[in-house]
NUNUDO-608655 format. One record per residue: x, y, z of N, C-alpha, C in turn; residue number from 1; residue in three letters. Coordinates in steps of 0.1 Angstrom, whole numbers. Each point is the difference from the previous one (the first is absolute). Last residue first. Example, Ala and Ser with C-alpha at 12.3 -4.5 7.8 and 13.67 -1.06 7.14 Angstrom:
2
 n_east n_north  n_up ca_east ca_north ca_up c_east c_north  c_up   n res
    128     -22    71       9       11     0     -8      11     8   2 SER
      3     -57    -1      -9       12     0      9      12     0   1 ALA
This chain:
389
 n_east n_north  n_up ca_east ca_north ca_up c_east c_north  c_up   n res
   -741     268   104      -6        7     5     -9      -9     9 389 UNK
     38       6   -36      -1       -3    16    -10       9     2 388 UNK
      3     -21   -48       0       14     3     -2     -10    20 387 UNK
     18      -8   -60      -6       -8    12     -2      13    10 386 UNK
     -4       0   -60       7        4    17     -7      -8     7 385 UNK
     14     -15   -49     -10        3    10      3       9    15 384 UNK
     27       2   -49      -6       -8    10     -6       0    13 383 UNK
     -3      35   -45      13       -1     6    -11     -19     9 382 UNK
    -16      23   -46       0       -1    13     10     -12     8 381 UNK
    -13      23   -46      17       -4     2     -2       0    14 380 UNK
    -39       7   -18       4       -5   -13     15      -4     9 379 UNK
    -47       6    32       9       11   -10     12     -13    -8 378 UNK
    -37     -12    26       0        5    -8      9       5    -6 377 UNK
      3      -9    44      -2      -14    -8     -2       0   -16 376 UNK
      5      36    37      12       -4    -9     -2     -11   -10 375 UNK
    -31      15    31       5       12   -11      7      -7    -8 374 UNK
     -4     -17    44     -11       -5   -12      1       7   -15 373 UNK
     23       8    45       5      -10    -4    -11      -5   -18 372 UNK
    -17      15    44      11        2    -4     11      -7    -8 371 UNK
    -48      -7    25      -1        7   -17     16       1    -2 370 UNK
    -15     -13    42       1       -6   -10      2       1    -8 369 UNK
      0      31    28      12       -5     2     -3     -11   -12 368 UNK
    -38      25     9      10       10    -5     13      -9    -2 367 UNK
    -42     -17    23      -5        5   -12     13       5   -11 366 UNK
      6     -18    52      -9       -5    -6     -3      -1   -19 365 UNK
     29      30    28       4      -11     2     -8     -14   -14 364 UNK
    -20      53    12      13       -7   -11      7     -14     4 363 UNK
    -33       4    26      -9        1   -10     12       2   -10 362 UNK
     11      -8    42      -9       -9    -3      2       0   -18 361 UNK
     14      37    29      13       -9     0     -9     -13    -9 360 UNK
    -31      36    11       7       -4   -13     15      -5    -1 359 UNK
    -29       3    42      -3       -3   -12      7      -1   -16 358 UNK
     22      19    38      -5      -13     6     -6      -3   -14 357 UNK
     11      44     1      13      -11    -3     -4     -17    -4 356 UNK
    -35      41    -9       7       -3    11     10     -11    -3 355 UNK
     12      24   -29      -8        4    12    -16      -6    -7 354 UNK
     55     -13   -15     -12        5    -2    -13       2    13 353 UNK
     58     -17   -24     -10        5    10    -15       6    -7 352 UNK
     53     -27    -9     -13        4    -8     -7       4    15 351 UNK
     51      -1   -24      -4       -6    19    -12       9    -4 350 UNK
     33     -35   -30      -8       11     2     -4       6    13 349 UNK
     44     -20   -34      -8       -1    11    -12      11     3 348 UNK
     33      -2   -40       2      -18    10    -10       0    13 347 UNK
      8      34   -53      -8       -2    15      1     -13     3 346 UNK
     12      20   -43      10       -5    11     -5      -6    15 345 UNK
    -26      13   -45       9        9     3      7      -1    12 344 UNK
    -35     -33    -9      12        4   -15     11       9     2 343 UNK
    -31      -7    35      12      -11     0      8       1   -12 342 UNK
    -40      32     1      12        1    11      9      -8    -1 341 UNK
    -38      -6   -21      11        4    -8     12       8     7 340 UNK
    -29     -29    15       7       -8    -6      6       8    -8 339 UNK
    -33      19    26      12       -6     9      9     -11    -9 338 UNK
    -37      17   -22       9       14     6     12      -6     9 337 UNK
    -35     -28   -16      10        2    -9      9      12     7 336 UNK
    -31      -7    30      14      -14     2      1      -1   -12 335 UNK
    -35      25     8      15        9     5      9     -11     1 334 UNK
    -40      -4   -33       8        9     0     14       3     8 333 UNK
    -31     -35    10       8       -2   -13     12       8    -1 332 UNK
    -36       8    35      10      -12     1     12       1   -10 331 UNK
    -27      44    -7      -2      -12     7      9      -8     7 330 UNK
     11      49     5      -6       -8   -10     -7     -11     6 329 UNK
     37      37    14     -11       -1     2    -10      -7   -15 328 UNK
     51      12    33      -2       -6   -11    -13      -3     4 327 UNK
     27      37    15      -3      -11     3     -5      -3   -12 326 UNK
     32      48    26      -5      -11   -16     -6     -13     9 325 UNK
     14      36    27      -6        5    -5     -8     -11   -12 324 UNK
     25      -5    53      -3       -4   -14    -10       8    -9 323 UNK
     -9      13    50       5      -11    -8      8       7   -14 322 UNK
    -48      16    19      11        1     9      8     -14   -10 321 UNK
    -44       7    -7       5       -6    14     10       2     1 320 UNK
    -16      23   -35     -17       -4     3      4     -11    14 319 UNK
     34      24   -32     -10        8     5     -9      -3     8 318 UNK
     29     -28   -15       8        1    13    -10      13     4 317 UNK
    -11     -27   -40      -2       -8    12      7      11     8 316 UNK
     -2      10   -46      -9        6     7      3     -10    17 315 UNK
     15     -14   -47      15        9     5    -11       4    12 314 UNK
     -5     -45   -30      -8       14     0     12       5    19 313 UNK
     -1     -39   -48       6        5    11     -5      14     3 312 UNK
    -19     -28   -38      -4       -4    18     12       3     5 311 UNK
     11      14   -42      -9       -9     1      1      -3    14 310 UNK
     23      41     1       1       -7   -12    -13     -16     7 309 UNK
     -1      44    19      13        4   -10      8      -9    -9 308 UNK
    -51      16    34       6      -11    -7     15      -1   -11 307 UNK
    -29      36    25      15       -3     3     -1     -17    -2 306 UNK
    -39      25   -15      13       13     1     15     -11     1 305 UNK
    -46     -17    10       9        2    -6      8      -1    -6 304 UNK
    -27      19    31      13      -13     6      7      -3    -8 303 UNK
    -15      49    -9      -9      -13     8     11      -6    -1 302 UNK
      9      41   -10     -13       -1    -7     -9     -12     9 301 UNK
     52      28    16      -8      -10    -5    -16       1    -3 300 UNK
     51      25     1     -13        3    -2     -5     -10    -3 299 UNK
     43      -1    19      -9       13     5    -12      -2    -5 298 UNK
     30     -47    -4      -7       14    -7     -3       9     3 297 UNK
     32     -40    21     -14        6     0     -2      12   -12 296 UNK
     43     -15     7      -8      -13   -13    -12       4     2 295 UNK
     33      17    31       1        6   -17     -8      -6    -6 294 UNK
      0     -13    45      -6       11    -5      3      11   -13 293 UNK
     19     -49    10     -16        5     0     -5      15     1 292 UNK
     46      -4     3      -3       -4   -10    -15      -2     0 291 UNK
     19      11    34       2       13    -3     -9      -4   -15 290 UNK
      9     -34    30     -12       11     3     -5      10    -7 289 UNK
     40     -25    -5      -6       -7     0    -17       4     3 288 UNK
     39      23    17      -1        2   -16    -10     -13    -7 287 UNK
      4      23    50      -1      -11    -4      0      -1   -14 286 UNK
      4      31    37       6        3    -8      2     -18    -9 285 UNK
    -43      31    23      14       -5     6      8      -3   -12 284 UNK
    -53      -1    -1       8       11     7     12      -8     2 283 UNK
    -40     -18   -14       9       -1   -10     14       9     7 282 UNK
    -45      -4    21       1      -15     0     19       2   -10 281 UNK
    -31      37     2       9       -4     8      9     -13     4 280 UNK
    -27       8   -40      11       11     1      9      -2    11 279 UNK
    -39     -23    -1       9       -9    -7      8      14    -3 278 UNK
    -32      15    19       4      -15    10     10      -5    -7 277 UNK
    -23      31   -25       4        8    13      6     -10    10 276 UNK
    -30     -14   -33      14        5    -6     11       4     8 275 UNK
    -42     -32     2       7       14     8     12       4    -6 274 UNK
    -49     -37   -16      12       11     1      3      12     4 273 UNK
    -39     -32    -4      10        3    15     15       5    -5 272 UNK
    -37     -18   -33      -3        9     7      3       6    14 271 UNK
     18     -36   -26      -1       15   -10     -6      14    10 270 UNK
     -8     -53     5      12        9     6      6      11    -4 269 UNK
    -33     -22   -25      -3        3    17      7       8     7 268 UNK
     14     -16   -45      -4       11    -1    -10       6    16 267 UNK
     30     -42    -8       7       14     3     -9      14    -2 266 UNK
    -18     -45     0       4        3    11      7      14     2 265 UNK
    -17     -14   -41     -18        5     7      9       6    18 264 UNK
     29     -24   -37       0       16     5    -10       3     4 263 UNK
      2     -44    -5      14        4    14      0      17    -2 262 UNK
    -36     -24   -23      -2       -1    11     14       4     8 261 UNK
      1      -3   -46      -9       15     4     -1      -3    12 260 UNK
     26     -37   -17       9       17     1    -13      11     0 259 UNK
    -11     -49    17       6        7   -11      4       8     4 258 UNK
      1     -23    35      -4      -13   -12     -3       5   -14 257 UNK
     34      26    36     -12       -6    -3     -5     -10    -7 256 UNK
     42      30    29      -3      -10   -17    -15      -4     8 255 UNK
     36      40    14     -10        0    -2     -3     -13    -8 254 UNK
     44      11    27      -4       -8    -8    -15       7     3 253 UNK
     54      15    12     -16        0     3     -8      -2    -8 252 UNK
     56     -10     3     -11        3    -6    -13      -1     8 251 UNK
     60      -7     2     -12        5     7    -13       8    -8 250 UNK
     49     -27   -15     -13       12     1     -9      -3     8 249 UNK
     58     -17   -17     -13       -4     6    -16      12    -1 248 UNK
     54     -28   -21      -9       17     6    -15      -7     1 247 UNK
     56     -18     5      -9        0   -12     -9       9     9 246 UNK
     55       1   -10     -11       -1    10    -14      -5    -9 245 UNK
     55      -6     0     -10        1    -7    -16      -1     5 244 UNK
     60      15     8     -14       -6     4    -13      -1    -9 243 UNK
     47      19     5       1      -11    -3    -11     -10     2 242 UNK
     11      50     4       6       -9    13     -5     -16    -3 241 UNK
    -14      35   -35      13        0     5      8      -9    13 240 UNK
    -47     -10   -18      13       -1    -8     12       1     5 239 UNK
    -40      24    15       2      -16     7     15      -5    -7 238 UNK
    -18      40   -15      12        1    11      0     -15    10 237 UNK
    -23      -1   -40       9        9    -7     10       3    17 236 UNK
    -49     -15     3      13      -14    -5     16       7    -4 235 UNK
    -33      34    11       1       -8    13      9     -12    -5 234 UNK
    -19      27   -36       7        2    13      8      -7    12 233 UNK
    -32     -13   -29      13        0    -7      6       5     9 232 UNK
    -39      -1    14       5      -11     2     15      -2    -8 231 UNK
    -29      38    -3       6       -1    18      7     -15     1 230 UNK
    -19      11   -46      10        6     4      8       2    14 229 UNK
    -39     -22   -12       9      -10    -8     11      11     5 228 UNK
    -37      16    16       2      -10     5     12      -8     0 227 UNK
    -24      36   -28      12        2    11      3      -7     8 226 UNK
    -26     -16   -36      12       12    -3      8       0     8 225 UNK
    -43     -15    13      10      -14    -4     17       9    -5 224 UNK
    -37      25    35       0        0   -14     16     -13    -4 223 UNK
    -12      -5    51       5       11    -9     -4      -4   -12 222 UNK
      1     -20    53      -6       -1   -16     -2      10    -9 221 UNK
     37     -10    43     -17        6     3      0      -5   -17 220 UNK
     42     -19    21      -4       11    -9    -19      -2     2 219 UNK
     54     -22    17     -16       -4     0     -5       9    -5 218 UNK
     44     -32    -5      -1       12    -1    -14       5    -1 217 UNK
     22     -45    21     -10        8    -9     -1      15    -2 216 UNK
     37     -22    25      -3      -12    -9     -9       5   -10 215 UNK
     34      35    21     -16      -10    -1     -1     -12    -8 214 UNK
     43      34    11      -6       -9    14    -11      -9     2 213 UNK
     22      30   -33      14       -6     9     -8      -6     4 212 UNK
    -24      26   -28       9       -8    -6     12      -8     9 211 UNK
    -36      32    17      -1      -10    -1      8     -10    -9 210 UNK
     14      38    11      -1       -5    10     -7     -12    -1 209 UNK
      0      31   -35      14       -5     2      0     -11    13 208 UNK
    -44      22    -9       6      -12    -9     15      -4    -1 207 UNK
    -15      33    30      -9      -11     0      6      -6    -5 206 UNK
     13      42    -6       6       -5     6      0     -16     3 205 UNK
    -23      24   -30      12       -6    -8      7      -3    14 204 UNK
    -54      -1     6      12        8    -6     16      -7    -4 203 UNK
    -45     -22    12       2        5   -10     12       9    -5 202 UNK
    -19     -42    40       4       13     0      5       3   -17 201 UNK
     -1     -48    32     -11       11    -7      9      12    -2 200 UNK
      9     -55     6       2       14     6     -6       8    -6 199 UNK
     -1     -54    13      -3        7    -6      1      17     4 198 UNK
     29     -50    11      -5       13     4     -6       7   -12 197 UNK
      3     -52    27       2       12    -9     -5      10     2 196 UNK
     25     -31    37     -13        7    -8      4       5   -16 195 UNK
     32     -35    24      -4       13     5    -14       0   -12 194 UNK
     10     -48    28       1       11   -14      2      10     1 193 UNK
     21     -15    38     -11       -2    -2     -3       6   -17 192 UNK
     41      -2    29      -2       -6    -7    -13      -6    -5 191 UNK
     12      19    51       5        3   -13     -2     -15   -12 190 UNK
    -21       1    46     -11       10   -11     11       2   -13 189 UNK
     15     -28    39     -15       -3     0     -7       8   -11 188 UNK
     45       9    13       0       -6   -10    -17     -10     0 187 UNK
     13      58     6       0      -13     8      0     -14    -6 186 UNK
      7      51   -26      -9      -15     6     11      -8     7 185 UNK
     24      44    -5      -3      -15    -6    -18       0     5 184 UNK
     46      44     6     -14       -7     3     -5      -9    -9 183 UNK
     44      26    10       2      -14     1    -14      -8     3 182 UNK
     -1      53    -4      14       -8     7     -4     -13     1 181 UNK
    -28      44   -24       0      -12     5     15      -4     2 180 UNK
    -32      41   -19      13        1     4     -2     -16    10 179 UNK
    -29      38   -41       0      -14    11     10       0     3 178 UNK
     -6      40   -26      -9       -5     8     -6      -9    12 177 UNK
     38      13   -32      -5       14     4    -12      -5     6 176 UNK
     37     -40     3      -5        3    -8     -9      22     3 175 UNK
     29     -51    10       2       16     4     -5      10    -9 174 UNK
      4     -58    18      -3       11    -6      0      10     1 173 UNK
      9     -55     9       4       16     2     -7       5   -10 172 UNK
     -6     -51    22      -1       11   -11     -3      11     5 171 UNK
      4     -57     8       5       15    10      2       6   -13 170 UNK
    -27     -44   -14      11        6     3      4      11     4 169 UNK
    -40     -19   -11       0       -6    13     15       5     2 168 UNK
    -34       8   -35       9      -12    -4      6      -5    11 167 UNK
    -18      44    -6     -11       -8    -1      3     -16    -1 166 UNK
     22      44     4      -2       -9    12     -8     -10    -1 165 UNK
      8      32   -36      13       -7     5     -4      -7    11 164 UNK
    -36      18   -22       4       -7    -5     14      -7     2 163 UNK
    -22      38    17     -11      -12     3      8     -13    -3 162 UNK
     27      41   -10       0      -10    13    -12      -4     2 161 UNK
     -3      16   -38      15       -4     1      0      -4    12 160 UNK
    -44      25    -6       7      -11    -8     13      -9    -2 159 UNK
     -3      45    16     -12      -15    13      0     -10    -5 158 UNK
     20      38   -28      10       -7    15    -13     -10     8 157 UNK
    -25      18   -35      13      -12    -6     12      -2    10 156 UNK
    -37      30    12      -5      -16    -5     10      -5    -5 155 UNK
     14      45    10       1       -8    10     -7     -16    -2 154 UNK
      1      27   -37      11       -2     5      2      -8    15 153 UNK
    -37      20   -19       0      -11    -8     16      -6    10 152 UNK
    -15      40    14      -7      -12     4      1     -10    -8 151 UNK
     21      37   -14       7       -4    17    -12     -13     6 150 UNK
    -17      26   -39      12       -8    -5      6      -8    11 149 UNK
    -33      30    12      -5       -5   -11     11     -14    -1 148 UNK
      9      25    50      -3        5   -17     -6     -12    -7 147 UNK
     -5       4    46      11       -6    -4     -8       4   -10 146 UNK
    -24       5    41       5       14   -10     11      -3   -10 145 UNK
    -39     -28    40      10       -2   -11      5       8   -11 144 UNK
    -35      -6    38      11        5     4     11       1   -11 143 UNK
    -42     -26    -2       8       -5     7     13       6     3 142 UNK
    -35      23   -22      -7       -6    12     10      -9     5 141 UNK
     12      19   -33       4       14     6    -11     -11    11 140 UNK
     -3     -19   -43      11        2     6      7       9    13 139 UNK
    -44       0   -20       6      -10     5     10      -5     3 138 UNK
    -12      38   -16      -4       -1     9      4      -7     7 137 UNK
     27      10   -42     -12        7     6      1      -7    18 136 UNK
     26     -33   -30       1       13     0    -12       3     6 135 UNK
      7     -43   -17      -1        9    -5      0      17     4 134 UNK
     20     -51    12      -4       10     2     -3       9   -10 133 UNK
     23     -48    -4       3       13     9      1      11     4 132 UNK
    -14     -58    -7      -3       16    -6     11       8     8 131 UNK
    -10     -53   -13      14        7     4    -10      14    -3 130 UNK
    -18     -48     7      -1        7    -7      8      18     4 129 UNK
      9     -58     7      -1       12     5    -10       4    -7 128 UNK
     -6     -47    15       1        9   -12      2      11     4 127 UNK
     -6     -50    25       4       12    -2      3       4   -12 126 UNK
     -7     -44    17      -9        5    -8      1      17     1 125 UNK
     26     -43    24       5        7   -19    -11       8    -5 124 UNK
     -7     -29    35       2       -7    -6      4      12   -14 123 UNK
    -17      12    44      -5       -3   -10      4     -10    -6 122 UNK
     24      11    33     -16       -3     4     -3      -5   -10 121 UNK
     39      15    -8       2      -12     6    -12      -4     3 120 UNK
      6      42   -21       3      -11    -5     -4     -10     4 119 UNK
     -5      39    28     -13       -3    -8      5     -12   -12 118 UNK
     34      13    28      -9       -6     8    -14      -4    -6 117 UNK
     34      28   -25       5      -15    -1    -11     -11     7 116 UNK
     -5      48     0      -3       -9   -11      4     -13    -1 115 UNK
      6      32    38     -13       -5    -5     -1      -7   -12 114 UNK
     43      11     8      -3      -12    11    -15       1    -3 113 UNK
     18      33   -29       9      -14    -2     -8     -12    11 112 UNK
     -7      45    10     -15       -7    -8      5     -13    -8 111 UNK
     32      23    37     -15       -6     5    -11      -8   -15 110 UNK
     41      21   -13       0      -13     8    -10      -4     4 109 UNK
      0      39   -24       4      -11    -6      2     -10     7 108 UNK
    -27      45    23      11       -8     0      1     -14   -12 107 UNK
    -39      38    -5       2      -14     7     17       0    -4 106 UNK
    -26      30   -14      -4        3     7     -1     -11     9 105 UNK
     14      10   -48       1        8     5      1       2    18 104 UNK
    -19     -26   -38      16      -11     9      5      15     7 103 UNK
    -54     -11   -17      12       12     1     10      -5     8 102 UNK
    -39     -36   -25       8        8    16      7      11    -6 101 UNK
    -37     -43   -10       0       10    -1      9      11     7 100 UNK
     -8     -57    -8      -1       10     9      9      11    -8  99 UNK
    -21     -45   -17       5       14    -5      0      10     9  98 UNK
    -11     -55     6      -3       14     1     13       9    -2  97 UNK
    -22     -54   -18       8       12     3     -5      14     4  96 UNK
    -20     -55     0      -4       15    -1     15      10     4  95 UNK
    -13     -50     9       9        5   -10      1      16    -2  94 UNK
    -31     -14    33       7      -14     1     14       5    -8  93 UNK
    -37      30    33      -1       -7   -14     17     -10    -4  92 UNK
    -11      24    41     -14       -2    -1     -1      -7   -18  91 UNK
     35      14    28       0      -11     7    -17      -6    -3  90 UNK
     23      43   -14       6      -20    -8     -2      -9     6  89 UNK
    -16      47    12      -9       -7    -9     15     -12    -8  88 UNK
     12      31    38     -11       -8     2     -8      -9   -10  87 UNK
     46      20   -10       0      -12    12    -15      -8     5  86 UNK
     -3      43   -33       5      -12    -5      2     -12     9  85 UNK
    -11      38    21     -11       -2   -10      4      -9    -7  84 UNK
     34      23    18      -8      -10    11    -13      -6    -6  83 UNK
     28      24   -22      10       -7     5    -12     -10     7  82 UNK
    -17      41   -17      -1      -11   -11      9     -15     8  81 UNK
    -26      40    25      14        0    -1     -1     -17   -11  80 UNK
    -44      34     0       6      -11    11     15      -1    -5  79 UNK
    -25      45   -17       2      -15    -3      8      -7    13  78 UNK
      2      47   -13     -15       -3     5     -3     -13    -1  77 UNK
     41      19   -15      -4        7    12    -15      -8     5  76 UNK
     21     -27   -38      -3       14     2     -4       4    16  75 UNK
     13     -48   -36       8        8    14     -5      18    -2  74 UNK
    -14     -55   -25       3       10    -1      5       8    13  73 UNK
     -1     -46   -19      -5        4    11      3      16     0  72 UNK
     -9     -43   -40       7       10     7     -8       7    10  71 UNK
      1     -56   -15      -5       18     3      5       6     4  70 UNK
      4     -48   -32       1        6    15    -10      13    -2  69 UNK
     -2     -38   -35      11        2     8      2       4    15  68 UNK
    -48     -13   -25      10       18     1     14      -9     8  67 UNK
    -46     -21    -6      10       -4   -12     12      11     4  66 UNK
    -43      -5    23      -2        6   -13     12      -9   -13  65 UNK
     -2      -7    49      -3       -8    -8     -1       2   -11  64 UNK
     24      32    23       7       -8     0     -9     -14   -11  63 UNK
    -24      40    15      12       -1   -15      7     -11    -4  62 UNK
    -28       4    40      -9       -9   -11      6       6   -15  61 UNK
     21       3    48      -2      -12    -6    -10      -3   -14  60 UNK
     18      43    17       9       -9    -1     -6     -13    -6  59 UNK
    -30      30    15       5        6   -11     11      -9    -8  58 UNK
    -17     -10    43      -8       -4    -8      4       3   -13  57 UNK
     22      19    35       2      -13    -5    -10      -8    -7  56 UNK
     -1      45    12      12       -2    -9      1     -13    -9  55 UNK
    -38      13    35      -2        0   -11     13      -4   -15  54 UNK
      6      -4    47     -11      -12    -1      0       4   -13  53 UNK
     21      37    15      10       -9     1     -7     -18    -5  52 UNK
    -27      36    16       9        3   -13      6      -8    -3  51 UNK
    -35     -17    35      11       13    -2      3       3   -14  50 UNK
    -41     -20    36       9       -4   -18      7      11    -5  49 UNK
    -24       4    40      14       -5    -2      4     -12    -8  48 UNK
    -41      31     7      -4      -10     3     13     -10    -3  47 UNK
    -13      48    22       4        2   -12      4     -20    -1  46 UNK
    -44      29    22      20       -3     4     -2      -8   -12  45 UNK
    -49      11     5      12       15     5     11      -5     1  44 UNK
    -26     -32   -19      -5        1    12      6      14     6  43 UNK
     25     -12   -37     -12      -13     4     -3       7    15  42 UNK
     37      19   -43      -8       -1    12    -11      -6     3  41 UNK
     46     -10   -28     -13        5    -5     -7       4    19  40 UNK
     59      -8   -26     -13        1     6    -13       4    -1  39 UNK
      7     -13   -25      11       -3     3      7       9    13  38 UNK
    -39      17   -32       2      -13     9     17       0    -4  37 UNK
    -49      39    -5      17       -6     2      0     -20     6  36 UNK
    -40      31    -2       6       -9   -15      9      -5    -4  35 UNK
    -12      40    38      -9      -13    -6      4      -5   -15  34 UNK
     38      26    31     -15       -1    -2     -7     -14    -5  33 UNK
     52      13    16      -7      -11     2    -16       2    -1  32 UNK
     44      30   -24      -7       -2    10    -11     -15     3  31 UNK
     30       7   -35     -11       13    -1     -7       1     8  30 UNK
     39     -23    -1       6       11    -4    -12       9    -6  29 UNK
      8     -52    21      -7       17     9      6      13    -6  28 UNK
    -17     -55   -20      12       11     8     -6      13     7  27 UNK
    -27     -10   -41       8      -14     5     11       5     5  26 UNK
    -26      32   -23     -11       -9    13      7     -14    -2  25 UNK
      5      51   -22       6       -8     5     -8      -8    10  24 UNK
     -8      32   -41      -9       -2    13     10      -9     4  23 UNK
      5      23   -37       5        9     9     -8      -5    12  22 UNK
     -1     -21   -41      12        0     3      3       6    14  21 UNK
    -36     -22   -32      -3        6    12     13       2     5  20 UNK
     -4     -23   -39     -13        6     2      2      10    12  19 UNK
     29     -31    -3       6        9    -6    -12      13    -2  18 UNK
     -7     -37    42       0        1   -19      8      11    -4  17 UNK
     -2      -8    50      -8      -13    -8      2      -3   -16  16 UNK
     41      20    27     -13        6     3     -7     -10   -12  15 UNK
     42      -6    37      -1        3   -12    -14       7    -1  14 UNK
     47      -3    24     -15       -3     7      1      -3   -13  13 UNK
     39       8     4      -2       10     5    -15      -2     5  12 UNK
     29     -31   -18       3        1    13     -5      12     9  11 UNK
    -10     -32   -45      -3       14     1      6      -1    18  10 UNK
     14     -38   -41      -5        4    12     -2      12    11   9 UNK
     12     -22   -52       7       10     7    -12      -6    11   8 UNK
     23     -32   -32     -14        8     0      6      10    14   7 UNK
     27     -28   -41      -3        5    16    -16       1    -3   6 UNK
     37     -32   -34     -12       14    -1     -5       1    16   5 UNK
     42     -20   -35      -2        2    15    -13       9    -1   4 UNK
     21     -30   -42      -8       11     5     -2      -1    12   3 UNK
     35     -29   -33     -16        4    11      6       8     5   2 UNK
     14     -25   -49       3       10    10    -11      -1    10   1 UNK
């Protein structure tokens, strides 16, 4: 079997260390003071090494790391991932991008023709990642009042005609959302791979929707229990329309060269918790959100507190925002952890860590090798994995 493993790429900036969460100094999301770069200041002006310089660095030294691709994530405060992807393939060779979207807020044709156009440049290196909104704020900043459920539903009418025109033949539709007369690719763009699609979202509307449409069914990192259950899930209505999906996670990695040095990291970071941030950060009607904040404890003693099984620790989204669970150990430790992910179905990963740049390196380097090694030992071990990366 192989393993698809990402690395994420922060679209929002990032900040030096996890040590230091609430200082942002790559990008302009903490302003351009002293320490910042990417831009940096030289002389009083700002010395146009853009952001954009920094992505792609990000890009290329995953890519060498060994990483498949990168996801591009999509927030109000983030560069437009569409175009962030066009710019950085012209900066790495193989490298997939996982552009990040709400199908909410794009015509099916038009993003049928961007994707096919990013096809043909590229050579095929498009990746959706399908969201559709969590509600609250952010949602209300692109105007968007479409119910909980009603947004799943319109991703799966976007879905249908992404996918009828995608072949180049005149296609109808009439749908509560989309409405097309006899629209195709042109034949310069029809018949390009189509993408795959990794789709997110936890509720029952989610998972039916994703049973029609994902190649990966995608999931944040959850206690393995509930994990196994969103994925039964999910195969259970893949099933019905005849499909067999496989699943994916999104993880935040603490690994060290031991496991006291990766908590020496989280206990720094210990000391910038906002509770108050990550309440907000949770607002809206995201069940997937809802669920991290059942797994926080009201009453915490210390960090921890929120370790809820060997080196998975539930505290990350208090201390930056995000994802609540990550995986924190040595080397060894988090790549058996990640092997016992693949035990439990897992086909792909999409791994992140702050700062991006450096530790695309340092797990590439320390963490990916190890995969795979657990097994050598054990008594009825399965055959070897191979892994894209």
């Amino acid at each position: 079997m192989t393993i698809d493993i990402y690395w994420r790429i922060g679209m929002e900036g990032d900040h030096a260390s996890l040590r230091t969460p609430r200082r942002s100094n790559r990008g302009h999301a903490g302003g351009y003071g002293p320490g910042n770069i990417a831009p940096a200041i030289r002389d009083g002006e700002l010395d146009g090494y853009g952001y954009i310089d920094h992505m792609a660095a990000v890009a290329k030294a995953s890519e060498s790391a060994g990483f498949l691709g990168g996801l591009l994530p999509s927030f109000p405060v983030t560069d437009d991932p569409w175009a962030v992807a066009a710019a950085l393939a012209r900066e790495t060779t193989t490298y997939r991008f996982m552009v990040a979207f709400q199908p909410g807020f794009l015509h099916p044709v038009q993003a049928a023709r961007m994707s096919a156009s990013l096809q043909r440049a590229t050579g095929g290196r498009l990746v959706y990642n399908i969201i559709s909104g969590g509600g609250g704020p952010a949602q209300l900043w692109w105007g968007d009042k479409v119910s909980h459920d009603d947004r799943y539903a319109r991703t799966s009418e976007f879905l249908d005609v992404l996918r009828g025109v995608w072949d180049g033949a005149p296609y109808d539709y009439d749908g509560r959302f989309f409405h097309t007369e006899g629209a195709a690719l042109p034949p310069g763009l029809a018949g390009q791979p189509f993408p795959e699609v990794y789709f997110s979202g936890s509720s029952g509307a989610a998972v039916q929707a994703a049973g029609r449409h994902s190649d990966y069914y995608l999931s944040w990192l959850e206690p393995y229990a509930d994990l196994r259950a969103k994925f039964d899930g999910a195969r259970a209505h893949a099933e019905t329309f005849g499909r067999t999906p496989k699943f994916a996670v999104r993880i935040d990695i603490v690994a060290r060269h031991t496991e006291e040095a990766a908590w020496a990291e989280i206990e720094k970071g210990w000391a910038f918790v906002d509770r108050d941030a990550a309440n907000r950060a949770a607002q809206g009607d995201s069940v997937g959100a809802a669920r991290i904040k059942g797994w926080v404890p009201e009453t915490i003693t210390g960090y921890h507190d929120l370790e809820v099984q060997p080196n998975m620790w539930c505290g990350f989204s208090l201390i930056r925002g995000g994802p609540a669970f990550g995986l924190v150990g040595s080397y060894e430790q988090v790549a058996e952890r990640l092997d016992e992910l693949i035990d439990l179905g897992v086909d792909a990963f999409i791994l992140a860590g702050n700062p991006h740049l450096e530790e695309a390196y340092r797990v590439g380097e320390e963490v990916l090798p190890l995969l795979g090694r657990s097994r050598l030992t054990a008594p009825n071990s399965e055959a070897a994995l191979s892994f894209s990366r």
